[in-house]
C-alpha positions, 0 to 999 in steps of 0.5 A, spaced: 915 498 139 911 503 143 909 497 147 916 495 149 918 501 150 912 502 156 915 496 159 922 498 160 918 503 163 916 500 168 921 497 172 925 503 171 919 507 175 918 501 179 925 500 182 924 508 183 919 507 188 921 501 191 915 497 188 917 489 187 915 488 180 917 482 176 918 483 169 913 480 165 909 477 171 904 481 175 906 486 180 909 484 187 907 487 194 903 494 194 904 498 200 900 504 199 894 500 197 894 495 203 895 501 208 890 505 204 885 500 205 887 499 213 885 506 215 879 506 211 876 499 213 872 502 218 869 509 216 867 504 209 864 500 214 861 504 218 857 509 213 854 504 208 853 498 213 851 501 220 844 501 218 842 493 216 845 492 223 853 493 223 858 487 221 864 485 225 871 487 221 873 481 216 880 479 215 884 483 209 888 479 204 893 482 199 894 477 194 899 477 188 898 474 181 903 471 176 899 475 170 903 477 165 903 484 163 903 483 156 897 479 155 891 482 152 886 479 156 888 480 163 886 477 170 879 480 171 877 479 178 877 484 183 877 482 189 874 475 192 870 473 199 871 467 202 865 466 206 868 460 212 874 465 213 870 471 213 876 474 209 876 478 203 882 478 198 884 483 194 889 482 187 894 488 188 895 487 181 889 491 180 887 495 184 888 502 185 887 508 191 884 515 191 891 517 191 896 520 187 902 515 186 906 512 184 904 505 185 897 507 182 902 510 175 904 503 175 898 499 174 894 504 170 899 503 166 898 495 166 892 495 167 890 501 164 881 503 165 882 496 168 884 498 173 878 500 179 878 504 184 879 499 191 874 503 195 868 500 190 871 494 189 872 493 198 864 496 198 863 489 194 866 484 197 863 488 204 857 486 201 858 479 200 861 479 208 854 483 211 850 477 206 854 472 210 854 475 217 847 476 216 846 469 215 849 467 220 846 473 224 839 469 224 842 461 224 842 460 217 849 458 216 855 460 213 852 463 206 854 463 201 857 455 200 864 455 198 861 451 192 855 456 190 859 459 184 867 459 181 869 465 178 872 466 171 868 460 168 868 461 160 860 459 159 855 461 165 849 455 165 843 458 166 841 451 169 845 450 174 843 449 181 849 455 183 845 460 179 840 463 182 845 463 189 850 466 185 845 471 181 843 474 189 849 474 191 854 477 187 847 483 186 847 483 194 854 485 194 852 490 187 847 493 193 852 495 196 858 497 191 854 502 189 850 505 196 851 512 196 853 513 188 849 511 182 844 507 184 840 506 178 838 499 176 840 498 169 837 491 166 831 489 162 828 483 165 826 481 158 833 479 158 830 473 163 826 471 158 831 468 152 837 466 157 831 462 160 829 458 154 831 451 153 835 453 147 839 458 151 843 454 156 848 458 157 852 466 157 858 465 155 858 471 150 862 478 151 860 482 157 853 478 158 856 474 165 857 480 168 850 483 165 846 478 168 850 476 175 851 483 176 846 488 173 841 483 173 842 481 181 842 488 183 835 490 180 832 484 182 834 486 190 834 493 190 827 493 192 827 489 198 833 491 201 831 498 200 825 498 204 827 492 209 835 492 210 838 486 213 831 482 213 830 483 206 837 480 205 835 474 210 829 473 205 833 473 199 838 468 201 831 464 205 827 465 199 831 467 192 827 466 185 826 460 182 827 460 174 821 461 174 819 466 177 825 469 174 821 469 168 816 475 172 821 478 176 816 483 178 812 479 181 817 476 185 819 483 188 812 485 190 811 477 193 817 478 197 814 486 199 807 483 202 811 478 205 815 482 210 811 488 211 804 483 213 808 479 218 813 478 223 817 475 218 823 474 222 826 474 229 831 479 231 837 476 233 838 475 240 845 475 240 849 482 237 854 480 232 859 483 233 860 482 241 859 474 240 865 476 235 869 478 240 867 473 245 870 467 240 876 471 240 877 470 247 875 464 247 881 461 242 886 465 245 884 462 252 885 455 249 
C-alpha cells in the first residue's frame, strides 16, 4: 500500500513540474539536469583536466530509459562513453544536480540512494574522454575499442582478453571521478590472487564487479597518474598488466615508475588537441 501511494505521487508532482514521466516506465526529458550540466561542462573540465594537457569538449547525450519504476533491481548505469563519437551519454532517469527541485524529488523518489549526483558521474566518463584523446593525442588510436567491455554483463570472466582493458579503463575514469574528493585507494590486491585462480573464472557475485573494475582500477593507476599525468595514462593504455603481473601489482607500478621517470618515454604531441579539433570542424562544414 505505501508503494502505490509513492506512485500516485509521482505523476501528480510531475505533472506540477511539467516534467514528462510515464507511469511505470522511467523518466522523460530532464531540463534542469541538461542545463546544469551545459553550464558546467567547462568549469569541470577546466579544474580537473587542464593539467594532463586539457581535452577538447565531448558531445553530451541525455538518454531516456524505459526502466520500470517498480522494479527492484533498476537500471544501474550512470553514464556511458562512446569513444568513436567522443560523446558521453547520460540516463536522465538516474542523475541528480546539486539543486534543490523538483526534478531531483522525483528521481530520489525512484531512485532513492541510487540516485548520483551528475557532476561525479560526468567527472568519470570526462575521464574515459581524456584516456581517448590522449590516445589519439599520441597516435594510438581510438581507445578504448567499442568492443573492450559490455556493461551489465551478469558474470565478469576473469580471462577474457577485454579484462585487463576494461580494468584500466574504467580505473583511469575512477582517477578522475574522485580528483579533488576522496582519493584514498581502497582494494586489497590479494583480492588478485583468488579471482585469478583457475578455479575462479568469473566475478559475478554481489558488488564484486564494481570491486574489482572500479576499486581495483583505481589503485592499480593512481600511482602513475599521480607522478606522470597524461604520459602515465599513455603508458597504462601502451602498457597495461598482464595477469600476471596483476598476481604483483606493486611490481608492475614500480616498473612502470622506473620506466617514465629514467627515459624520454614518450614524445610530446606535435599538434594541440584541441586546435586540431577545430581544424576538423572546418574542415566538414567547407565540405
Amino acid at each position: 500500500m505505501k508503494r502505490i501511494r509513492k506512485l500516485l505521487w509521482i505523476p501528480a508532482i510531475a505533472a506540477i513540474s511539467g516534467f514528462s514521466i510515464n507511469l511505470g516506465y522511467g523518466i522523460g526529458v530532464n531540463r534542469p539536469l541538461q542545463r546544469y550540466v551545459n553550464q558546467n561542462l567547462n568549469s569541470v573540465m577546466s579544474s580537473h583536466f587542464n593539467d594532463i594537457g586539457g581535452i577538447s569538449k565531448p558531445q553530451i547525450g541525455f538518454i531516456v530509459r524505459d526502466t520500470p519504476i517498480t522494479s527492484k533491481e533498476p537500471v544501474h548505469i550512470l553514464g556511458a562513453y562512446e569513444p568513436d563519437d567522443r560523446l558521453i551519454l547520460l540516463p536522465s532517469d538516474a542523475l541528480i544536480s546539486p539543486e534543490t527541485n523538483l526534478e531531483n524529488l522525483i528521481i530520489k523518489m525512484l531512485r532513492g540512494k541510487r540516485a548520483s549526483n551528475v557532476r561525479e558521474t560526468l567527472k568519470h566518463e570526462l575521464g574515459h574522454h581524456a584516456a581517448n584523446e590522449i590516445s589519439q593525442r599520441f597516435g594510438n588510436g581510438i581507445w578504448p575499442q567499442r568492443e573492450v567491455y559490455t556493461h551489465g554483463n551478469i558474470m565478469q570472466y576473469i580471462r577474457d582478453a577485454n579484462f585487463i582493458n576494461r580494468l584500466i579503463s574504467e580505473g583511469i575514469a575512477t582517477y578522475f571521478e574522485r580528483k579533488g574528493g576522496e582519493e584514498q585507494a581502497n582494494f586489497n590486491y590479494e583480492e588478485w590472487k583468488g579471482l585469478l585462480k583457475q578455479d575462479r573464472r568469473w566475478i559475478g557475485e554481489r558488488e564484486k564487479p564494481y570491486y574489482v573494475f572500479y576499486e581495483g582500477g583505481y589503485a592499480t593507476v593512481k600511482p602513475i597518474i599521480d607522478k606522470f599525468g597524461q604520459y602515465g595514462i599513455l603508458y597504462l593504455i601502451r602498457n597495461p598488466p598482464t595477469e600476471e603481473e596483476l598476481q604483483d601489482v606493486k611490481k608492475y607500478q614500480d616498473e612502470a615508475l622506473k620506466n617514465l621517470s629514467t627515459s624520454i618515454y614518450f614524445e610530446k604531441p606535435k599538434v594541440n588537441p584541441k586546435e586540431e579539433f577545430n581544424r576538423r570542424l572546418e574542415r566538414f562544414f567547407k565540405r
